[in-house]
C-alpha positions in Angstrom: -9.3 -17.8 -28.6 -11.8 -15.5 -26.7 -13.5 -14.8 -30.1 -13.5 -18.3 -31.1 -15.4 -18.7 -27.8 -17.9 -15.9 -28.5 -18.3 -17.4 -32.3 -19.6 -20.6 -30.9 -21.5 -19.5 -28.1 -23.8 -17.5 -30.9 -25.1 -21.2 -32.2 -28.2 -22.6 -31.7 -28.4 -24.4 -28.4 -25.2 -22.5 -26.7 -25.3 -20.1 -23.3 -25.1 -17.1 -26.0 -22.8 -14.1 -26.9 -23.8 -12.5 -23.3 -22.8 -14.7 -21.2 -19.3 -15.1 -22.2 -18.8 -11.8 -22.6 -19.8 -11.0 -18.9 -17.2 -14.1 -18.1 -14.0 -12.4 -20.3 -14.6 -9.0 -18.9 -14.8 -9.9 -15.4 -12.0 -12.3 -15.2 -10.1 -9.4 -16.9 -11.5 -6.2 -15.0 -11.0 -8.3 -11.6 -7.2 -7.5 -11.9 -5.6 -5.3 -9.5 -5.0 -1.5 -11.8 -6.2 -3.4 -14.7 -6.8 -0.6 -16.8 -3.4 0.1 -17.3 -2.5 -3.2 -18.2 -1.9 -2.8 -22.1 -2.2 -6.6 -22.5 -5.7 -6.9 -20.7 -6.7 -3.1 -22.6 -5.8 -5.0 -26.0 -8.2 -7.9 -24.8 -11.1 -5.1 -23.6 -10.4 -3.8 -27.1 -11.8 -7.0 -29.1 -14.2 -7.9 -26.9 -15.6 -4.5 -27.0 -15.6 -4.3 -30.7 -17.2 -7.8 -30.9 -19.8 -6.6 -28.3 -20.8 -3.6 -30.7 -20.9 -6.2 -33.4 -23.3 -8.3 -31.9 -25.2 -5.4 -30.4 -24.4 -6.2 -27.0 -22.5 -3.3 -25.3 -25.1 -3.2 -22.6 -23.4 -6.1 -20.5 -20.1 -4.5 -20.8 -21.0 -1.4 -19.6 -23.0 -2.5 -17.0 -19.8 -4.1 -15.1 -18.0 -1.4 -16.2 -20.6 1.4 -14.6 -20.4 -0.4 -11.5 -16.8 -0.6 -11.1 -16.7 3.1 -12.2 -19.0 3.8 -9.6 -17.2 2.1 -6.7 -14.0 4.4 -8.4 -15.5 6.7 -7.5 -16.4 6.3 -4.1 -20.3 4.9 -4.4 -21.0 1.8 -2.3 -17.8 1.7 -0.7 -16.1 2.7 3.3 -16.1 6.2 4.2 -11.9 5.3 4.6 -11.2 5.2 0.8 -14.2 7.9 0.2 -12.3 10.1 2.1 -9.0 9.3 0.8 -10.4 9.9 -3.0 -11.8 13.4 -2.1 -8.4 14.3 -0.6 -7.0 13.2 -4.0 -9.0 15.0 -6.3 -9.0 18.5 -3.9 -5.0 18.2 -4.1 -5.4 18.6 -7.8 -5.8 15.2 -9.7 -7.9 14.6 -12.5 -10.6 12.5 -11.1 -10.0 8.3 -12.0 -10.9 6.8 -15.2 -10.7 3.7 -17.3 -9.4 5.4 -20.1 -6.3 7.2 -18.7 -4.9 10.4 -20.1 -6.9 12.6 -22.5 -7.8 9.8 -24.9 -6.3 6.8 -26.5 -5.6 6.0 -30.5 -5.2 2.3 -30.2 -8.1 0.9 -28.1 -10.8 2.7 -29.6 -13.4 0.1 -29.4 -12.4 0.1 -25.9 -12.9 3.8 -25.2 -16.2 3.9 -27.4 -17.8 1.5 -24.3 -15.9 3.5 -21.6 -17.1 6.8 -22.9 -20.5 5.9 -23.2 -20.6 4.0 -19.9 -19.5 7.4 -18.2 -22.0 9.2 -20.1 -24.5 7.4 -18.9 -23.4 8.4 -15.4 -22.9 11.9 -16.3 -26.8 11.2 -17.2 -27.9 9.2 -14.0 -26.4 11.3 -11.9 -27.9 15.0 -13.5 -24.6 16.4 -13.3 -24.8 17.5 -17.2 -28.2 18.8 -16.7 -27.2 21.2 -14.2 -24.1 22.4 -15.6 -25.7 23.5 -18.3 -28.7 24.5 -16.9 -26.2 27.0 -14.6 -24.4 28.1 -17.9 -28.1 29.1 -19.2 -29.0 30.8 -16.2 -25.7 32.9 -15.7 -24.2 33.8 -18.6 -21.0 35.2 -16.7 -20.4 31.5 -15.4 -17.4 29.2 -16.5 -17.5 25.4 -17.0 -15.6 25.7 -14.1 -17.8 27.6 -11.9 -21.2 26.1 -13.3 -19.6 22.2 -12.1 -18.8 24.1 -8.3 -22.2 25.0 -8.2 -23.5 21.4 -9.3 -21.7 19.7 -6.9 -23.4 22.1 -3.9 -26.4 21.5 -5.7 -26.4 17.7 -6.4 -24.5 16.9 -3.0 -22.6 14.7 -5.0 -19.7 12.2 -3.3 -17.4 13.0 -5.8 -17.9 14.9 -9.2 -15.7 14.9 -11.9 -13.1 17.2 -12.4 -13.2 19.4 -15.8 -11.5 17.2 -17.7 -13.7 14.6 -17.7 -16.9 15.9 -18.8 -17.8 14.3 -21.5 -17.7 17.4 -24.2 -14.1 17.4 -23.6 -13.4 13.6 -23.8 -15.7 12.9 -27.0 -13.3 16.0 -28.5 -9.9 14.7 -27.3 -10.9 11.1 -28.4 -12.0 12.2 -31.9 -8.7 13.7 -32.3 -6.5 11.0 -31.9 -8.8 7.9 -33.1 -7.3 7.6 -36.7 -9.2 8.4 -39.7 -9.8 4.8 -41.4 -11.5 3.2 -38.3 -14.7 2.6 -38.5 -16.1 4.5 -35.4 -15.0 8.2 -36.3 -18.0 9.4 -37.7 -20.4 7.7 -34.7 -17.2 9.6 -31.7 -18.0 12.9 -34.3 -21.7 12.6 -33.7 -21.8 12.2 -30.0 -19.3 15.3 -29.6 -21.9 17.4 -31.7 -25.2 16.2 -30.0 -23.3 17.6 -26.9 -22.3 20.8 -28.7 -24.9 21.8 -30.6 -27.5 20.9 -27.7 -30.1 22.9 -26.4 -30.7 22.8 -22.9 -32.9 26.1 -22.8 -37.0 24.4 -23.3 -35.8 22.2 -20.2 -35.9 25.4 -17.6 -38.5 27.3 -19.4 -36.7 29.2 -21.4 -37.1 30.0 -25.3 -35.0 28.5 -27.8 -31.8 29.4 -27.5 -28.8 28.9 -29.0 -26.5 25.8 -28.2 -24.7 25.3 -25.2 -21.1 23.5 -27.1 -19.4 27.0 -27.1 -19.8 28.1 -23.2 -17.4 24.8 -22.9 -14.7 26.4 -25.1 -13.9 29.6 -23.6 -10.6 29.4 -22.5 -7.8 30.1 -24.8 -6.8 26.3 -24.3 -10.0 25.1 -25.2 -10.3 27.7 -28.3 -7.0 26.1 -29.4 -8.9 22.9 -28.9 -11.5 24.1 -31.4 -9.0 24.8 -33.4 -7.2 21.6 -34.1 -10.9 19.8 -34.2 -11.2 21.4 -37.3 -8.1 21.2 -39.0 -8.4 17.4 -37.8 -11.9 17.0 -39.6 -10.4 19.0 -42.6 -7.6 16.0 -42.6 -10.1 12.9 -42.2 -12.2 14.6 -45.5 -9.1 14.7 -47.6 -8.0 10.9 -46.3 -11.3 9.7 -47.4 -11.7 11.8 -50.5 -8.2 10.1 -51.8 -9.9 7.0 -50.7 -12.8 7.2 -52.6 -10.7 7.9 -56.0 -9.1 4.8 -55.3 -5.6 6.4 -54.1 -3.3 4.4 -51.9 -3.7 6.0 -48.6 -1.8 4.4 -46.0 -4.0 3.5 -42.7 -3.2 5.1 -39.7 -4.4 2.4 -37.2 -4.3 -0.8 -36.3 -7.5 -1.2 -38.1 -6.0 -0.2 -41.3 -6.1 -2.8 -44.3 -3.0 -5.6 -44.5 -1.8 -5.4 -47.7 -2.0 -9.5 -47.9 -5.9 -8.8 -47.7 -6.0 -5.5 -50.2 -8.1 -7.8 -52.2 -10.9 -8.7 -50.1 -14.1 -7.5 -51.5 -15.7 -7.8 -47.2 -12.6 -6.1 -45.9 -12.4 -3.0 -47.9 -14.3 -0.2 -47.6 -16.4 1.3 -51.1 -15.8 4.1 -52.9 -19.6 5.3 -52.1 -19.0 4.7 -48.6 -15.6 7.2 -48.6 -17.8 9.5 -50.9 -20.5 9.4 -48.1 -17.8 10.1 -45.4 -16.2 12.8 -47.0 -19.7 14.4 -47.7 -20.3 13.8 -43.7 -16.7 15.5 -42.5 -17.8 18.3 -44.3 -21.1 18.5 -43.1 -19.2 18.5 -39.3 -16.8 20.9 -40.8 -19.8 23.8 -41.0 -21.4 22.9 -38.1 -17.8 23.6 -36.2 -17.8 26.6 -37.7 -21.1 28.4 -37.8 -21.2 30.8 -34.9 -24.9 31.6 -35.4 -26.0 27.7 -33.8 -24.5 29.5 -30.8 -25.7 32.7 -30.9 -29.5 30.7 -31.4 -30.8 33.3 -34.6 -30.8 30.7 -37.0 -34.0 29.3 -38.8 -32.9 25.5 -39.5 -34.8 24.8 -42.4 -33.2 27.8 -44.2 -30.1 26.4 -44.0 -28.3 25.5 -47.7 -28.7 21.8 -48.1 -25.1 20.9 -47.9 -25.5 22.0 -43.9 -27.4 18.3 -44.0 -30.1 20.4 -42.5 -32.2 17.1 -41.0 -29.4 15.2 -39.5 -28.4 18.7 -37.7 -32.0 18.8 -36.4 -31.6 15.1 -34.9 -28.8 16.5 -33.4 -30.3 19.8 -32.0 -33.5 17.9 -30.7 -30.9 15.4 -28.8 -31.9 12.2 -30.8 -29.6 9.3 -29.9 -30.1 7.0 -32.8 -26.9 6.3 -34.3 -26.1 6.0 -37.8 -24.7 2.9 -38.5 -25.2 3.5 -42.5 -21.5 5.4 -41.9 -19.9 2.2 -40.8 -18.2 -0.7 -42.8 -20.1 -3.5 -40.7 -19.2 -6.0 -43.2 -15.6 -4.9 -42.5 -16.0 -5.7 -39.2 -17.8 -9.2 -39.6 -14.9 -10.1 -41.6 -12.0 -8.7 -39.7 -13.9 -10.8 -36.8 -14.2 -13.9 -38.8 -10.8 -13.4 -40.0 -9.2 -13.7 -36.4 -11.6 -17.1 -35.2 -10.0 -18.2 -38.8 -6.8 -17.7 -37.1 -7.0 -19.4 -33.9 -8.6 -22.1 -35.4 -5.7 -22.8 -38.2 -3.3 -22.5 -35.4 -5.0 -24.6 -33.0 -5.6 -27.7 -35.9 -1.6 -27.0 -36.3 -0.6 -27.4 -32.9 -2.2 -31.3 -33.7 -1.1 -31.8 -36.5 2.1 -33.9 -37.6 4.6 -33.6 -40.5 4.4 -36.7 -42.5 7.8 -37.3 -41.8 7.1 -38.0 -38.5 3.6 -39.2 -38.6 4.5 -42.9 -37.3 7.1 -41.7 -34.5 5.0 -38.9 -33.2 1.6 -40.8 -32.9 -0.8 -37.6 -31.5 -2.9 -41.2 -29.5 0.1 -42.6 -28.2 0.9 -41.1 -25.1 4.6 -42.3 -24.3 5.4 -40.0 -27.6 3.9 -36.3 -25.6 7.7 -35.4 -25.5 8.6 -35.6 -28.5 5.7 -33.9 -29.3 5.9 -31.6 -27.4 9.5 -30.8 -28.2 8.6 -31.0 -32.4 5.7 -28.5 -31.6 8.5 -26.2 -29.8 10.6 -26.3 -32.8 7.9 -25.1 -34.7 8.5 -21.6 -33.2 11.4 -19.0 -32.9 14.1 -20.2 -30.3 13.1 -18.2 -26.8 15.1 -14.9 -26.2 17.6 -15.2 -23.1 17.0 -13.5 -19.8 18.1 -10.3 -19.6 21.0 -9.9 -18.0 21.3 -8.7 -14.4 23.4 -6.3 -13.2 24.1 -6.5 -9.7 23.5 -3.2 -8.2 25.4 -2.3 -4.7 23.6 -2.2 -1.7 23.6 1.8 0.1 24.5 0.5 3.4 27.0 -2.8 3.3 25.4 -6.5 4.4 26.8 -7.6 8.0 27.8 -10.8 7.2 26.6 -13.4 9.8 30.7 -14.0 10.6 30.8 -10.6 12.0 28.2 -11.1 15.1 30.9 -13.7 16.3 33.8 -12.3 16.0 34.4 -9.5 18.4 37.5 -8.1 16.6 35.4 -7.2 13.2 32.3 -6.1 15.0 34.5 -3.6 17.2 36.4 -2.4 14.3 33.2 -1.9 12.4 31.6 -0.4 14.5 34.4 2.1 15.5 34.7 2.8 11.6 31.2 4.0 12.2 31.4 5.6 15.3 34.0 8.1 14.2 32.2 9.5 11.6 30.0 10.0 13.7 31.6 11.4 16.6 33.6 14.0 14.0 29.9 15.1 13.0 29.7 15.8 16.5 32.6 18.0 16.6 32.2 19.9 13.8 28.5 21.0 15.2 30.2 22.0 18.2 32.6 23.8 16.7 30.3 25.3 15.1 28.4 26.0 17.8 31.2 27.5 19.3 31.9 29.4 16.8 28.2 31.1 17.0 28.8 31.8 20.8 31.7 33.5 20.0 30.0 35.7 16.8 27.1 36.4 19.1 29.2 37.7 22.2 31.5 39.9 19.2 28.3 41.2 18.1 26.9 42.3 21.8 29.9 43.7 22.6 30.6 45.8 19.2 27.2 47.1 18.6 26.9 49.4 21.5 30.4 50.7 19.9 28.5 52.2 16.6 27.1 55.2 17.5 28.8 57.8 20.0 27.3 60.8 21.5 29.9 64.1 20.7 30.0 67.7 22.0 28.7 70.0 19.5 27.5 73.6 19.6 25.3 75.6 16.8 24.2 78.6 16.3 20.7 79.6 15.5 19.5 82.8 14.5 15.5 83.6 15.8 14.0 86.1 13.5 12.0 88.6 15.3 8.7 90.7 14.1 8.3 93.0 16.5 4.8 93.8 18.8 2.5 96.8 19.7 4.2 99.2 16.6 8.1 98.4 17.7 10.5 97.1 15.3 13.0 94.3 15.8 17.1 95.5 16.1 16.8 92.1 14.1 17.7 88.5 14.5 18.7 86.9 18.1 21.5 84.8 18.1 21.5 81.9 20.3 24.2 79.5 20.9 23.3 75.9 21.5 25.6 72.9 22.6 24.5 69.5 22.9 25.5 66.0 22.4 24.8 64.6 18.8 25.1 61.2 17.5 27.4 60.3 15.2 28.4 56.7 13.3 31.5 55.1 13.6 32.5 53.9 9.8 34.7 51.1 11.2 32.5 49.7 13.7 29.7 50.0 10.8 32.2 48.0 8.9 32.9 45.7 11.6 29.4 44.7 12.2 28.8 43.7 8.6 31.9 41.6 8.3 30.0 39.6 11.6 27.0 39.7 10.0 28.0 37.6 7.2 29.9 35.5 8.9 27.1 34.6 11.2 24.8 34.0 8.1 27.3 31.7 6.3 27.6 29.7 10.0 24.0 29.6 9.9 23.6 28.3 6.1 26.2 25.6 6.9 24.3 24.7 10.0 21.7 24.5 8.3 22.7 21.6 5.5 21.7 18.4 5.7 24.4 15.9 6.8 26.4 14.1 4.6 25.9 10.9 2.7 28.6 9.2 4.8 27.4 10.5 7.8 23.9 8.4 7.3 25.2 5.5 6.1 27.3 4.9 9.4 24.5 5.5 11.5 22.2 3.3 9.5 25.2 0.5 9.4 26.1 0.9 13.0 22.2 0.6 13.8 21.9 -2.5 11.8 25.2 -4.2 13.1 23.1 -3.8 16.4 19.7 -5.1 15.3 21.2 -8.1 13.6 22.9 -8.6 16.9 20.1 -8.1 19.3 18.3 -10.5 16.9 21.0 -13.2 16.6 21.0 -13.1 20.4 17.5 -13.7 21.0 17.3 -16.4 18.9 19.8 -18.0 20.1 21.6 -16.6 23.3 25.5 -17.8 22.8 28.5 -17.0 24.6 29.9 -15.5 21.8 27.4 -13.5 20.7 27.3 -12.2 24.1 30.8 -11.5 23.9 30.7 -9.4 21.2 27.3 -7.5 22.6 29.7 -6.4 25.6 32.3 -5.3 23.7 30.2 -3.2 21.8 28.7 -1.7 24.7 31.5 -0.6 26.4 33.4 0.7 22.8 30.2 3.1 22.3 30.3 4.3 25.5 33.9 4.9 25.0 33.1 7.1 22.3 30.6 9.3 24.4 32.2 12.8 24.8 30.8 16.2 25.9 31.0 17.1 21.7 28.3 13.7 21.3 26.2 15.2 24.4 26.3 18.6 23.3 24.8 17.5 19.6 21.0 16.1 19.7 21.4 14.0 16.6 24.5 12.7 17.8 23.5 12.5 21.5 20.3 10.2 20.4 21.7 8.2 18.3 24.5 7.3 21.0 21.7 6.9 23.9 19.8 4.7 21.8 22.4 2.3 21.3 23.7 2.1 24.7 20.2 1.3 25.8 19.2 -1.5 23.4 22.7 -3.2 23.9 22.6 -2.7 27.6 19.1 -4.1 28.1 20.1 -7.1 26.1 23.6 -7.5 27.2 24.5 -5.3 30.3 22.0 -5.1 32.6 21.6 -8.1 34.7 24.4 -9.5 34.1 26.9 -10.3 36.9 30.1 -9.7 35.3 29.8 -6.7 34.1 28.3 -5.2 37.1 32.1 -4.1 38.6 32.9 -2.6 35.1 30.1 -0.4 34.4 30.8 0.9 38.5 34.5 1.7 37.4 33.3 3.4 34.4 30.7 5.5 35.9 33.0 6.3 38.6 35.5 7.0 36.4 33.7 9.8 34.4 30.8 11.3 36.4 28.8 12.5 33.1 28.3 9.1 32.1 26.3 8.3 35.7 22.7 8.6 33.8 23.3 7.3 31.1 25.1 3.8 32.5 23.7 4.1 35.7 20.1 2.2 35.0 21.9 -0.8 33.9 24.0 -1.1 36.7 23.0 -4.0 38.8 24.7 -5.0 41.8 22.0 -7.4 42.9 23.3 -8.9 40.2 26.3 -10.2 41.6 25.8 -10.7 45.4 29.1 -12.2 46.1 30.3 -8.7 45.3 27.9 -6.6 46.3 29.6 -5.5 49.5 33.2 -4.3 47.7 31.0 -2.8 45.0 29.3 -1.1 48.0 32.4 0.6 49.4 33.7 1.5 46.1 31.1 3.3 45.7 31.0 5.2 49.7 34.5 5.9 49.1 34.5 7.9 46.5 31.9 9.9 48.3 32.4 14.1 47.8 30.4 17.2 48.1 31.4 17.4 44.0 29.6 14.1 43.4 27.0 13.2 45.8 24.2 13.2 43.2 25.7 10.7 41.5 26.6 8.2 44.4 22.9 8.5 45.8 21.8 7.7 42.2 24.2 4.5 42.6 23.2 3.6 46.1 19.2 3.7 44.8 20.4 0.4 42.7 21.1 -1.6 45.6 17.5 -2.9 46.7 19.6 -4.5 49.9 21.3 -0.9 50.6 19.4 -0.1 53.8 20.1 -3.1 55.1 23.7 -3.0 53.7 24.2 0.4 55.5 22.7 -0.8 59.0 25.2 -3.6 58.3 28.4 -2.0 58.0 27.9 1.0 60.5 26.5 -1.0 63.0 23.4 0.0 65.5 
């Protein structure tokens, strides 16, 4: 259809081949990621090889530079400039339409792409003065020489190695397979890169050619390496060819064998002859170290070195030659698909004869029918594919949970004990390291000991002023030495370990199980909270209580003494008594006789207990609360008292003036 479109826009009086390919490519490249889309880089592919067939390749990479540009962080916010740099420092290979190395199927495709980013490898001077810093150092790497650039240039963002262009014109020539028609023309811009000479542009003599400073690394000698045994395979491919040998295509652009017969669609012999002649020519200039090395008189050269082409190429001259493609195989395989759409378009119209009177194509009461003999036409659709239900980590609260105080207790407590088992294993644990550590104190002191010993030592003597010595003096020395005690040694180790192991333990991460209960105790919660705020029910209130007062049954000094543990359990009291608790005048008497009943829970229940609340109580809550006045807890009744706003004048109340 597109290139049924750009077929007619070519005749006289039509917008022209331009304009709709400007329309195709940006309605494709407007896509989100679009350039890994392998239906929309199938599209790019024809529309690329039609622009190169009508020599129009400039409006495709025009849209294409621009969006490469804004890639690459030109023209865009400082946010996603800096986000880019980040990625490319951390190691990426910098973005590119063509993903990966190079691509064998949409080589039409990669032909614009490569180009377009040689242009910007141009535009911005970045070749230039990578090679210009090769020439100047000779101890510099491709590496080193595109550091330097990018100081140099103050570049946004340059390219990482990979994409130069040396490297992608070589990767791409690689894989593009040997019948298609642009192998020779992706051959030719590899070599004017390779065999240029950047040394007249800084003022220095003749030199050799730059290609070789690229491929210094043993992965880029390898590189080399299967360059040449791939050119040696593309020569023997079209030297079969050209005897008229059945070589099977290695493309999508290789010949149907429904079409072997088409004078337009096959290549000639001469042409293959011409080709092989050519791979060979590319084959020597691989090879011959002396381009490199720059002592070599061109026009000495043997004539199968092609010695003119090889001084286009040295003197950087652009042209391409088209005399190596099969443009008339192109035309054709171009008029071959508008032949296509247009047979199955006249199709989808037409009418068996059978049914010509019943299914009328004017008659607008039979579009069913045709519609449904068009359908029939085709292959029957495939069925969906099947689903398999996969089970949810955490299990759904049901929406007949939140009202049922029974099941959300019992859920919840299912929860709550895994939870609260964590808790004691960490404290036993911790435990457990108390006791190690207070072994260890008291049985190191315990390995070494200070014992009684006594040596003798003999002094030799030399004599003075002409006397001689009656010989050595013996002295007897006692003192305390230190000595090891095996067992304790022993002892120590034995800890040692055991501490380590307690610390490796410690030191896993919890348990599956122990995750999903909190994560399905905290939803059970939210779903709650959230059911109550949108519509604040008895019930649901109900259940919120009860779900209060069962966590806060499950708060012991092991829950307190682990952090995990310990916020997980605050948090819940807190959201459910905000919601459900605090404020509430029924609950006022029950949070007191809680609090009261263990102490340690006083901060943590103690900010949703509200006696104002409840003023009809407020004076029995008030002695409840004197009562149990001690010299033990007096912290925690003057924390209850500060709840009572009225308490001042409560106290002048009840003990009088």
């Amino acid at each position: 259809m597109i290139q049924a479109h750009i077929s007619v826009s070519t005749q006289p009086n039509e917008v022209g081949p331009v304009a709709v390919l400007e329309f195709w490519v940006q309605a494709l490249i407007s896509q989100h990621l679009w350039y890994r889309e392998q239906p929309i880089l199938f599209l790019m592919d024809h529309l690329c090889k039609a622009a190169f067939q009508l020599m129009q390749e400039d409006c495709i990479q025009k849209l294409l530079y621009q969006q490469h540009k804004n890639a690459l962080g030109y023209h865009c916010d400082r946010s996603l400039l800096s986000s880019l740099v980040s990625w490319i420092v951390a190691g990426n290979i910098t973005p590119s339409f063509v993903e990966g190395l190079a691509t064998p199927t949409q080589v039409w495709f990669a032909w614009t792409v490569l180009n377009m980013e040689s242009i910007f490898e141009e535009d911005s001077q970045l070749r230039r003065v990578i090679e210009g810093e090769l020439v100047i150092n000779s101890a510099f790497t491709p590496d080193q020489a595109l550091k330097k650039a990018q100081t140099q240039l103050k570049l946004p963002i340059v390219p990482s190695l990979q994409r130069l262009l040396i490297y992608r014109w070589a990767h791409q020539a690689l894989v593009t397979p040997s019948d298609h028609p642009l192998l020779p023309l992706i051959w030719q811009k590899f070599f004017l890169l390779y065999l240029h000479r950047p040394g007249p542009q800084y003022g220095l003599p003749i030199d050799g050619c730059i290609g070789r400073r690229f491929f210094q690394s043993p992965a880029h000698i390898n590189l080399l390496k299967e360059m040449k045994r791939r050119l040696t395979e593309v020569a023997d491919f079209h030297h079969a060819a050209s005897k008229a040998l059945r070589v099977p295509a290695e493309g999508s652009e290789g010949l149907p064998e429904s079409h072997s017969g088409t004078p337009g669609y096959l290549t000639s012999p001469e042409l293959h002859k011409e080709l092989v002649r050519l791979f060979n020519v590319y084959i020597l200039w691989l090879e011959d170290e002396n381009f490199q090395k720059g002592d070599t008189y061109i026009p000495s050269l043997p004539k199968h070195y092609d010695i003119h082409r090889l001084a286009k190429v040295m003197q950087n001259q652009q042209d391409l030659w088209m005399e190596y493609l099969n443009m008339e195989r192109i035309y054709h395989e171009f008029q071959e698909t508008v032949g296509l759409w247009t047979q199955a378009k006249l199709e989808s119209h037409s009418t068996p004869c059978s049914l010509s009177v019943q299914l009328d194509f004017t008659d607008p009461l039979l579009a069913k029918e045709r519609v449904l003999s068009n359908l029939r036409k085709h292959e029957a659709p495939q069925p969906p594919l099947a689903l398999h239900p996969t089970k949810p980590p955490v299990p759904v609260i049901s929406s007949a949970v939140l009202l049922s105080q029974k099941d959300a207790t019992q859920l919840v407590c299912t929860d709550l004990n895994l939870l609260q088992q964590q808790a004691r294993t960490a404290a036993l644990r911790e435990s457990q390291q108390v006791a190690l550590d207070g072994e260890l104190l008291d049985t190191m002191p315990k390995q070494y000991v200070n014992r009684e010993e006594q040596t003798t030592l003999h002094l030799e003597c030399r004599g003075s002023s002409g006397k001689k010595c009656q010989g050595a003096a013996v002295v007897t020395v006692q003192f305390e030495g230190m000595h090891k005690n095996e067992a304790i040694s022993q002892q120590l180790h034995v800890l040692r370990k055991e501490v380590k192991q307690l610390q490796a333990e410690a030191a896993k991460p919890p348990s599956l199980n122990i995750v999903e209960a909190a994560v399905h105790a905290e939803n059970l919660i939210t779903a709650l909270v959230n059911a109550y705020k949108l519509q604040p029910t008895p019930g649901i209130q109900k259940v919120g209580i009860s779900l209060f007062f069962t966590i806060v049954d499950y708060v012991s000094d092991e829950t307190q003494r682990h952090p995990p543990t310990r916020q997980f359990f605050t948090s819940c009291i807190e959201i459910l008594g905000q919601v459900f608790i605090s404020g509430i005048k029924s609950e006022c008497r029950k949070v007191l006789e809680t609090i009261l009943k263990n102490s340690r829970l006083c901060s943590l229940l103690s900010p949703f207990f509200t006696p104002n609340a409840a003023p009809a109580e407020f004076i029995q809550l008030y002695e409840q609360v004197v009562k149990f006045l001690s010299e033990d807890n007096s912290d925690m009744i003057f924390m209850l008292l500060t709840k009572a706003s009225g308490v001042h004048s409560l106290g002048t109340y009840c003990l009088g003036p």
